[in-house]
MINUSE-721086 format. One line per field, with one value per residue (C-alpha): residue in three letters; chain; x, y, z. Coordinates in steps of 0.05 Angstrom, whole numbers. Example, Ala and Ser with C-alpha at 12.3 -4.5 7.8 and 13.67 -1.06 7.14 Angstrom:
! MINUSE-721086
res: c(ALA,SER)
chain: c(A,A)
east: c(246,273)
north: c(-90,-21)
up: c(156,143)
***
This chain:
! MINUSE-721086
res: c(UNK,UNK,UNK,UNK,UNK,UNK,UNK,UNK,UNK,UNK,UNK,UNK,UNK,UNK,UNK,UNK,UNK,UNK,UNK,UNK,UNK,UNK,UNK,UNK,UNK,UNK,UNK,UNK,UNK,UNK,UNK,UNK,UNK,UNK,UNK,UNK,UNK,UNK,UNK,UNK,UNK,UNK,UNK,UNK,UNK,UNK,UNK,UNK,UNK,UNK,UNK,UNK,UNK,UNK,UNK,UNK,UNK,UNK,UNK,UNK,UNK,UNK,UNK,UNK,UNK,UNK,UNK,UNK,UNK,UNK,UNK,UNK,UNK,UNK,UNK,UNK,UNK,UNK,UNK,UNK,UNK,UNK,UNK,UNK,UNK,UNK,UNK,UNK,UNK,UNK,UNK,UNK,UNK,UNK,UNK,UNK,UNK,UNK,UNK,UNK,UNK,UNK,UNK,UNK,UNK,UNK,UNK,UNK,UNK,UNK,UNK,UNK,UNK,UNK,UNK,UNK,UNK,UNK,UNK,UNK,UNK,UNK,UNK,UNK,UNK,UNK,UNK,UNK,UNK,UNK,UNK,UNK,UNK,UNK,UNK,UNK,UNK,UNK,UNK,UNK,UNK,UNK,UNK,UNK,UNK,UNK,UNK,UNK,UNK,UNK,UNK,UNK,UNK,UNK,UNK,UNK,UNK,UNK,UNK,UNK,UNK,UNK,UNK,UNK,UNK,UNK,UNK,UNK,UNK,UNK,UNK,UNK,UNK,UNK,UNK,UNK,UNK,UNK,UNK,UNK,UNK,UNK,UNK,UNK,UNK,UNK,UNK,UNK,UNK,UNK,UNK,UNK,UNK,UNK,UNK,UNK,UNK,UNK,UNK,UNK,UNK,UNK,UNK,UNK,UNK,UNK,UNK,UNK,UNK,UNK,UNK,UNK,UNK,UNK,UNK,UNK,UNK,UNK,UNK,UNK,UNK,UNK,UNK,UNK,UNK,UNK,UNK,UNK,UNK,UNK,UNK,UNK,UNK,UNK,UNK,UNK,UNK,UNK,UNK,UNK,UNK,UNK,UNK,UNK,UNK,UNK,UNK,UNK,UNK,UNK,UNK,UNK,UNK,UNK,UNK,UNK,UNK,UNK,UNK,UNK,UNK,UNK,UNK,UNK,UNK,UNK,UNK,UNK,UNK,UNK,UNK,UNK,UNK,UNK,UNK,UNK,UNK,UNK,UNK,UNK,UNK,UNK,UNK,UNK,UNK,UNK,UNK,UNK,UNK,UNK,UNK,UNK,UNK,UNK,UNK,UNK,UNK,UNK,UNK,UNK,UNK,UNK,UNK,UNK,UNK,UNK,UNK,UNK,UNK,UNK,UNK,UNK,UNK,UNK,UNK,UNK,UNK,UNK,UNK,UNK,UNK,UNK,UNK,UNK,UNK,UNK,UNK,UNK,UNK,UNK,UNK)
chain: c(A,A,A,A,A,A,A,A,A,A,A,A,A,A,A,A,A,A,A,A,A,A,A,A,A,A,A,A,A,A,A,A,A,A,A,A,A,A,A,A,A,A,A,A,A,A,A,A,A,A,A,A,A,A,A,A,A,A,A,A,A,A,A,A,A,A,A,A,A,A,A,A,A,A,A,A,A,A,A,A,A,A,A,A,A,A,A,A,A,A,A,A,A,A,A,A,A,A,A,A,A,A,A,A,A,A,A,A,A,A,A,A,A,A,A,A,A,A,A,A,A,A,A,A,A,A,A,A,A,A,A,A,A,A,A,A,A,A,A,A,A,A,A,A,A,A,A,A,A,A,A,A,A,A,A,A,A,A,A,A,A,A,A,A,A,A,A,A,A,A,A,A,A,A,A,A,A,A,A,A,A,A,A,A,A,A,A,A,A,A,A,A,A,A,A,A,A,A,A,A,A,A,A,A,A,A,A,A,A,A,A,A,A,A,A,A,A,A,A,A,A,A,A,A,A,A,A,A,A,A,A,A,A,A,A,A,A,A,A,A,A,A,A,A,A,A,A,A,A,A,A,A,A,A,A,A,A,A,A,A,A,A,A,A,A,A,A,A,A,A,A,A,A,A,A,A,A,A,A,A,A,A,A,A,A,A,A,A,A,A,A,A,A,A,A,A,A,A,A,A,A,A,A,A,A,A,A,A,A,A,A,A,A,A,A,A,A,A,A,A,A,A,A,A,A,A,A,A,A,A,A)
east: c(3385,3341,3350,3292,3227,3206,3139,3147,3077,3046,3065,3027,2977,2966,2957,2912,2856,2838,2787,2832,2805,2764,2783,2753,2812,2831,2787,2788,2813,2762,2802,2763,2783,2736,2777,2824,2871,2867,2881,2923,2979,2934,2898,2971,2991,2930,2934,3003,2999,2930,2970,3034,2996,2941,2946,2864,2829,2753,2751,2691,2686,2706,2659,2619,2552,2520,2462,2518,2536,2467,2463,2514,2493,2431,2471,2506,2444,2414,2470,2481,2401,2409,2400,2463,2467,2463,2519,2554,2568,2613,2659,2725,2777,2832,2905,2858,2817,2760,2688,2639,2660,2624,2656,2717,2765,2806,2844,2913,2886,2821,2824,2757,2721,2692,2624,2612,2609,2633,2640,2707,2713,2784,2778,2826,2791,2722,2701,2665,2646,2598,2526,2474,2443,2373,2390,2414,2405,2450,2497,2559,2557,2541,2599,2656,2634,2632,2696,2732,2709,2745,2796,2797,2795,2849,2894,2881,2894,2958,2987,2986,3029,3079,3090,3112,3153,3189,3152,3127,3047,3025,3073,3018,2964,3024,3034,2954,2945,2873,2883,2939,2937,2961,2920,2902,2853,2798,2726,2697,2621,2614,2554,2563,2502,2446,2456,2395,2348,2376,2446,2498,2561,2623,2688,2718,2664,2681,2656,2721,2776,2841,2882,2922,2911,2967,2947,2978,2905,2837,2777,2713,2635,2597,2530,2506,2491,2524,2583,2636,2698,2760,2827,2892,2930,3015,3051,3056,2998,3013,2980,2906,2874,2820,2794,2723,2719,2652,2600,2583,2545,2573,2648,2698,2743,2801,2868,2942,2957,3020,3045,3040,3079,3140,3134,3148,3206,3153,3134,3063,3024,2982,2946,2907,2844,2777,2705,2668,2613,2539,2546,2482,2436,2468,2439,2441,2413,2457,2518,2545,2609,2650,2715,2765,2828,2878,2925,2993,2998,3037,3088,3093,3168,3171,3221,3227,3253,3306,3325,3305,3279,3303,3260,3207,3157,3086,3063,3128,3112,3032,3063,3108,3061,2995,3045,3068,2992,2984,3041,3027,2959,2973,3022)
north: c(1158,1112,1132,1077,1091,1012,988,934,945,922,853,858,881,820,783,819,779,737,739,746,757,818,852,901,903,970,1033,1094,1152,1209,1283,1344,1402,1451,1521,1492,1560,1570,1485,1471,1451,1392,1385,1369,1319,1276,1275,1258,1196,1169,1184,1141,1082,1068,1116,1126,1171,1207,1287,1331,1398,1406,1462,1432,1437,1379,1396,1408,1335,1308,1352,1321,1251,1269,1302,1234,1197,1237,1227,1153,1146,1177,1128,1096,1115,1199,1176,1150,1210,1232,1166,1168,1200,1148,1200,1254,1210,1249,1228,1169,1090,1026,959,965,980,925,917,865,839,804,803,811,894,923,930,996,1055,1123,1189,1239,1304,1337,1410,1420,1364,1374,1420,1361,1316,1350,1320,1367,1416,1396,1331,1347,1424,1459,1392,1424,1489,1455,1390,1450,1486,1419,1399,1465,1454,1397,1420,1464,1416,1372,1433,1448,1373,1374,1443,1400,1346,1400,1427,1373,1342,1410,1446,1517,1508,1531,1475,1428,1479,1505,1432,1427,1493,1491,1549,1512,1471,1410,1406,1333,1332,1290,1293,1228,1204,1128,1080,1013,973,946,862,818,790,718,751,697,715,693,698,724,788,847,913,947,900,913,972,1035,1111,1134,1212,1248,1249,1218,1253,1201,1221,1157,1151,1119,1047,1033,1004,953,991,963,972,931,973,952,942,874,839,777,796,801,834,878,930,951,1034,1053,1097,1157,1223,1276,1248,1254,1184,1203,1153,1183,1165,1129,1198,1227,1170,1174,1255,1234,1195,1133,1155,1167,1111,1094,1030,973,987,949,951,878,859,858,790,763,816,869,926,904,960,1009,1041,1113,1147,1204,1211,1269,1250,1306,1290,1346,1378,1343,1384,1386,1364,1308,1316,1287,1330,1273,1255,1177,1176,1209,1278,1261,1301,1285,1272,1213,1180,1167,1149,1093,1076,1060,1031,985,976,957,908,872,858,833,787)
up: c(1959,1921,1849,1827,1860,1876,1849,1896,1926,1866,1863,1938,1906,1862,1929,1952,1924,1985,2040,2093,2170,2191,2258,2300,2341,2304,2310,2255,2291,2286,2281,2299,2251,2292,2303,2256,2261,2328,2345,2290,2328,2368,2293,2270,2333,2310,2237,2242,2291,2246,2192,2208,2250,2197,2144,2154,2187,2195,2204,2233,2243,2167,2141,2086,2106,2112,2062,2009,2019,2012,1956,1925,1929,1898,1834,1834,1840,1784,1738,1748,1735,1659,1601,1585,1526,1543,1599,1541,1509,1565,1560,1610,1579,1608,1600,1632,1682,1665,1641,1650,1657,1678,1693,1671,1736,1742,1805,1800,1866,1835,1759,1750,1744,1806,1802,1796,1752,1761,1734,1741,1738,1729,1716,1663,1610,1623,1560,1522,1586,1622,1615,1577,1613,1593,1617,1684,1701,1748,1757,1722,1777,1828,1815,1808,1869,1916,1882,1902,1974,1974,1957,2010,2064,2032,2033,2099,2121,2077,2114,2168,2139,2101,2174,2198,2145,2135,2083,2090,2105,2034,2003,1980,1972,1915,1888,1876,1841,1805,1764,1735,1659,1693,1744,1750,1822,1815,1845,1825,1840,1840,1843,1868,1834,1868,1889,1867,1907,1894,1907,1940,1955,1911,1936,1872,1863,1889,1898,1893,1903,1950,1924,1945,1916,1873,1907,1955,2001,1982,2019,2026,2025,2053,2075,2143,2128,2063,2090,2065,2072,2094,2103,2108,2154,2140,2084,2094,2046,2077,2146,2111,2166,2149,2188,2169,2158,2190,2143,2165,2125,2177,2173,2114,2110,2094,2071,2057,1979,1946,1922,1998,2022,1983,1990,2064,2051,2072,2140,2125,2111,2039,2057,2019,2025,1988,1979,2005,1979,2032,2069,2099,2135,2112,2057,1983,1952,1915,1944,1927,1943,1933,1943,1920,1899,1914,1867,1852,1788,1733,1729,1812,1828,1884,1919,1995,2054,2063,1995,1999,1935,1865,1854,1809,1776,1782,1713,1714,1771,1757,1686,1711,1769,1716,1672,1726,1745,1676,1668,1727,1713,1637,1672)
***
C-alpha cells in the first residue's frame, strides 16, 4: 500500500506548457444514457472502457432539457455582463471555492492567468455571494435548481463506476451528500473573453492552460461552435498529443477527476486537458462554459477497493493537492 499519495503529476503539469501536436486520430466516445435503468448494464460497459482508455467522454439521453441548458447560458451571460464593480461584491471565496474571480487562475503549465472569469457556486458558502436580486432576478433559483440536476446525472454516471469498482450503487451518491455542511460540489459558470479584432496568436496565452480536475467527475455544458477543447489522453506529458473535444449544446463532456482516479486504485483515467486559444478562421468572440465539478464531501473517507493508496479523507487530499499546486507554481 502506498502510504504517500504521489503528487508526481504535478511536476507534469509544469510541462505542460507547450504546443505540442493536435491529432484527430482519437475520437470522444459518445455514451447514450437513454433508459438508463433498464440499460444500465451496457450504460456501465461503455462508461467504463471511455473511462479507462481516455478518461473523456460525451453523454446523451441525460434528461436535462435542452431549454434548461440554454437557459442557463443566458443566466451566465447575464451575470458575466454586470458592472464589475456589482460582480465585485461577490469576490471568490478561495477555502470555499465559492463567489466571483477574473484573471487570476494560474495553471503551473503556463505561468501566466487564463483568460477568463468565472463565478462558483458551492451550496454550503453561498449566504453572502449571491448577486442582488434587483440586479439579476430569478438567477439564485434558477442556478440551485440546474446545479441539483447536475448532480443528478453525475450520480447516476458515478453508480456506474461504484458498480464496477465494488461499491454498492449509492456509494458516491453517499460521498456527495448536498444536504451535508461539507458539501464542497461546485457548479461554476465561466466566460472566456472576447479576442480583438487585431488578435494574433501568442504561444504563451492561453485560454485555460493544460491541467487535470482534482474531482471525482466534471460534467461540461458547451455550445456548438465555441470550441478549443483538448485533451492529452496518458499520463505521460511527454507524448503532447492533443486531441480536440468537439462542442456540442445537446451533449454533456464529461472527464474522470484526480480524486476518481485514486478512488479506483488508478484504473480510471483523469487526463490533462486545456483550453487553446481561436487560431485563424476560427470564432473569436466570447466563449462560455459550464462545467459541474462533482467533488465528495470533506469529510468523505477515500479509501480504494484495493488498498493502493493510504485512506484519505476528502478535505486532506484537496488540502495537500492545492498546496502542492501552490508550491509548484511558486517554484
Amino acid at each position: 500500500m502506498t502510504t504517500d499519495y504521489s503528487l508526481a503529476e504535478l511536476n507534469k503539469e509544469a510541462r505542460m506548457g507547450g504546443l505540442g501536436v493536435e491529432t484527430t486520430d482519437r475520437q470522444i466516445p459518445v455514451i447514450d444514457l437513454t433508459d438508463f435503468d433498464a440499460r444500465k448494464a451496457e450504460i456501465t460497459d461503455a462508461l467504463w472502457r471511455a473511462a479507462t482508455e481516455i478518461g473523456f467522454f460525451q453523454i446523451t439521453g441525460h434528461g436535462i432539457d435542452p431549454a434548461l441548458v440554454d437557459r442557463a447560458f443566458a443566466e451566465a451571460a447575464r451575470f458575466f455582463a454586470l458592472p464589475e464593480h456589482v460582480k465585485g461584491k461577490v469576490p471568490l471565496v478561495k477555502e470555499h471555492n465559492a463567489g466571483w474571480e477574473s484573471l487570476t487562475q494560474v495553471r503551473p503549465s503556463i505561468g501566466t492567468p487564463d483568460r477568463k472569469e468565472s463565478y462558483q457556486i458551492t451550496r454550503p458558502h453561498m449566504a453572502s455571494l449571491w448577486p442582488d436580486k434587483t440586479d439579476l432576478p430569478g438567477f439564485q433559483e434558477f442556478m440551485l435548481d440546474f446545479e441539483a440536476r447536475c448532480w443528478d446525472v453525475a450520480m447516476r454516471v458515478l453508480s456506474c463506476f461504484a458498480d464496477r469498482l465494488g461499491f454498492d450503487t449509492g456509494f458516491f451518491a453517499r460521498a456527495h451528500d448536498p444536504a451535508g455542511a461539507d458539501y464542497q460540489s461546485t457548479l461554476r459558470l465561466i466566460h472566456y473573453f472576447a479576442l480583438p479584432d487585431d488578435y494574433e496568436p501568442d504561444p504563451a496565452v492561453w485560454r485555460a492552460g493544460a491541467h487535470t480536475d482534482f474531482d471525482c467527475l466534471t460534467l461540461l455544458f458547451q455550445r456548438d461552435g465555441q470550441g478549443g477543447l483538448q485533451v492529452c489522453p496518458g499520463r505521460d506529458a511527454d507524448a503532447q498529443e492533443w486531441t480536440p473535444v468537439p462542442p456540442s449544446s445537446e451533449a454533456i463532456t464529461c472527464n474522470i477527476g484526480d480524486m476518481l482516479m485514486r478512488w479506483s486504485d488508478d484504473q480510471l483515467m483523469s487526463n490533462f486537458h486545456r483550453v487553446r486559444m481561436p487560431v485563424a478562421g476560427e470564432y473569436t468572440g466570447p466563449r462560455f462554459s459550464i462545467p459541474f465539478f462533482a467533488q465528495a464531501n470533506r469529510d468523505a473517507l477515500i479509501e480504494s477497493p484495493g488498498g493502493k493508496y493510504a485512506p484519505i479523507t476528502a478535505a486532506e487530499y484537496l488540502r495537500q493537492r492545492v498546496t502542492a499546486n501552490y508550491d509548484e507554481r511558486k517554484a
